[in-house]
Structure formats: structure tokens, C-alpha cells
C-alpha positions, 0 to 999 in steps of 0.5 A: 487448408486454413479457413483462415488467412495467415495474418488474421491469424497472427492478429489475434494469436496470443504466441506467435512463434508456436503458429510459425513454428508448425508452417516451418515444420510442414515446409521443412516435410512437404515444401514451401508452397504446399505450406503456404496453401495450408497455412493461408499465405505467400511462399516468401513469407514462408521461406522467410520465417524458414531461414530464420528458423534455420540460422537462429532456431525456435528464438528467431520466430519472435518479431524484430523490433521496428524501432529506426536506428537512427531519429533525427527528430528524437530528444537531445541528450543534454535535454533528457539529462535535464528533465532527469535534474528536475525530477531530484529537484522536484521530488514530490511532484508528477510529471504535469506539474513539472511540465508546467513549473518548467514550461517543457515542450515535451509530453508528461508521457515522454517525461515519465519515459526519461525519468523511468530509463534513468531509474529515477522515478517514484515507485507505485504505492503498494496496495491497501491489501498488500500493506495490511498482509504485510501488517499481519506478518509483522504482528505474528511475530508478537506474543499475546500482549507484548505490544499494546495500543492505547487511545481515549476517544471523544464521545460527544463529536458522534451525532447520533450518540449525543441527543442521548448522551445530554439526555440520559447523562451518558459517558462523554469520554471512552478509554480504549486499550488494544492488544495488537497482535490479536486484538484483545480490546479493554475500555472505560468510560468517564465523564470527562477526559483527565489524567486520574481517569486514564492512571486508574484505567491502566492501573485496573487492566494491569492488576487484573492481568496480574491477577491471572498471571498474564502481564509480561513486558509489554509496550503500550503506544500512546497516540498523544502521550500530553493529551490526558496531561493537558487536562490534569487538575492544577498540581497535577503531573504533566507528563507520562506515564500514567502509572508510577514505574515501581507499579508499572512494568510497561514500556511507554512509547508514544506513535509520532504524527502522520504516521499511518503505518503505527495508527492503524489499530487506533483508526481501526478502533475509532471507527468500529467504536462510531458505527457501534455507537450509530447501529446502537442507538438506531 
């Protein structure tokens, strides 16, 4: 006999129909009250689940749904049709706050449930670690340096670097490029942030490439393609590229705004480049 009784078991039972599926299988052999003293339970519940068992199979162990068949209290359906409009209206906001806009009686649960059983709602964000898997898909596809990044970054904004920078006249303004598919980083340093100091940067890393024999074509993302141009002396040209076409046989791309997906090297390299500078300078 089963020390413990039959509903005790069920509660705790991961799959039920497999603990079913042994008492119809000793009632079918020894009967149904023999079964019900070794499995710890009434002889209708046994003869229950062995009818089952009889017309629908292994499929028939499973529990039937409880749900009533009929609610009088449940939500109109011209109600649900509404809430569904106002979540196309309301396209960038949760369920709370359309509660509250719209002054609904229902819970943001409830709101949730129609929005989710009419196909409607927003799906969940992808997790930081699949976004980064699916980058690092993305950039297997590149051979080395067909796809570049490039970025100035400001020196004097990091406080652990500035004390010393005033004192020992240190570089104010850094010059990165970043190859994107394996990482190969070039930088430069100037004193001050101009459209000479960002042509001769890009012209040095592309005779040196050429030097070797290593400068296909290749795309190099700006992240603001004006920024270097907006601070040209006066007579300046004041737009990109930095290089002149006959000597430079880059494709220039510049990454739109708000768009993390494409900047992502660039944060990466802001980053390494602050803790770099604090780890040096403790």
C-alpha cells in the first residue's frame, strides 16, 4: 500500500497521467478496489479514470478544463473590440497607462489578456546576450576590414584624466578606428578636435594598409559625419569625406541617431578608452 494517499501524490506530481496510467493498469489486472487500497484512494475515482482510460486512451488521463461554459459576468464583446482599437492607438504605451488615459474598469491583467488573444500586443524585448549573438553572426559574415567604425572621442570630459592632462599638456582629443568584425583598433591623439587632424588620421592608417597590401574596400561608419567639419578653420571644406576620392578608396557611411544596433563598437570603444584612462592614472 502507498504510504501516501492518492491526492497528495497528485499535488506534488510533475505528470500526472503516468501515476493514472499505473492504477488503471493494476485495476485492469487485479480490479478496482484492490487498486484503490494500493494507490490510496475510492473505488469511483478508480473506475472513473478506467473509463477514461477505455474510450479516449493514454490522451484521456489528462485533466479537463474547468473553465464554465457559460459567465454571465464576463466582458462584453464590443468592449474587448474596444480596448483591442486602443492599443493601435496607443501603441507605445502598457496597459497602466491606458487604464488610466481611458478610465477602464477592467485590470491591466485583464487588458493585457485581450490585447495578447487578439494578436496585438508588443512582443518582449530580446535579451542583451541574444542581441550580442546575433551581432556576432552578423559580423562573421565580413572579411577583415571591409567594415570599419570611426569615432573622435573628447578627453577632457574624463575627471580622472583631466588634472593631469592640464598639467602635463596631454592630448585633449583621441581619434579612434575600429575594425568591426574582429576588432582591430588604430588611434590618434591631437590637441584639439579639427578636420586636418581627423584627413591626416585616416590618411596615415590607409597608406599604412596600403603599405602591406591589406586595403580592400572597405565602409567606414562616421557616428556624426559634420562633427570634425564644424570645427575647420575658415576656408575649410565642410563636409566629408575626409580624404579626397582619387586617394581614398573607402565607402563613407554615416550611423544615424538613436540607433544602438549600429553604435555599439563605438560605446564599446568610449568605454574601454574611460576605464583605460582611470585604471592608468591610479
Amino acid at each position: 500500500m502507498c504510504p501516501l494517499s492518492y491526492y497528495q501524490i497528485m499535488r506534488n506530481c510533475k505528470d500526472k497521467r503516468t501515476h493514472r496510467y499505473q492504477m488503471v493498469q493494476y485495476a485492469l489486472s487485479n480490479g478496482v478496489k484492490p487498486a484503490a487500497r494500493v494507490f490510496g484512494t475510492s473505488p469511483p475515482l478508480v473506475r472513473k479514470w478506467l473509463t477514461r482510460f477505455k474510450e479516449q486512451g493514454y490522451v484521456g488521463l489528462l485533466d479537463l478544463s474547468r473553465r464554465p461554459h457559460h459567465s454571465p459576468l464576463s466582458t462584453a464583446q464590443s468592449i474587448k473590440d474596444h480596448i483591442v482599437a486602443l492599443r493601435k492607438r496607443y501603441h507605445r504605451l502598457g496597459a497602466e497607462q491606458v487604464k488610466t488615459l481611458e478610465n477602464l474598469k477592467q485590470a491591466p491583467k485583464t487588458i493585457r489578456k485581450f490585447w495578447r488573444d487578439a494578436g496585438v500586443q508588443r512582443g518582449r524585448r530580446k535579451k542583451k546576450y541574444i542581441v550580442k549573438q546575433n551581432l556576432r553572426e552578423v559580423k562573421k559574415q565580413f572579411y577583415l576590414f571591409q567594415q570599419c567604425c570611426e569615432d573622435t572621442k573628447d578627453l577632457f570630459d574624463i575627471p580622472e584624466y583631466w588634472p593631469q592632462m592640464k598639467r602635463l599638456d596631454l592630448p585633449v582629443v583621441q581619434y579612434t578606428r575600429r575594425e568591426i568584425s574582429c576588432g582591430i583598433l588604430f588611434t590618434g591623439f591631437a590637441n584639439e578636435r579639427s578636420l586636418i587632424h581627423a584627413t591626416l588620421f585616416a590618411a596615415y592608417i590607409n597608406c599604412q594598409m596600403a603599405k602591406y597590401k591589406a586595403l580592400p574596400e572597405i565602409v567606414r561608419h562616421t557616428a556624426r559625419p559634420t562633427t570634425e567639419a564644424n570645427s575647420a578653420a575658415p576656408g575649410m571644406p565642410k563636409s566629408l569625406p575626409l580624404i579626397p576620392r582619387q586617394s581614398n578608396p573607402c565607402r563613407d557611411s554615416s550611423i544615424p541617431p538613436y540607433s544602438p544596433e549600429r553604435t555599439g563598437c563605438r560605446q564599446t570603444l568610449r568605454q574601454s578608452t574611460a576605464s583605460w584612462k582611470q585604471s592608468s592614472m591610479n
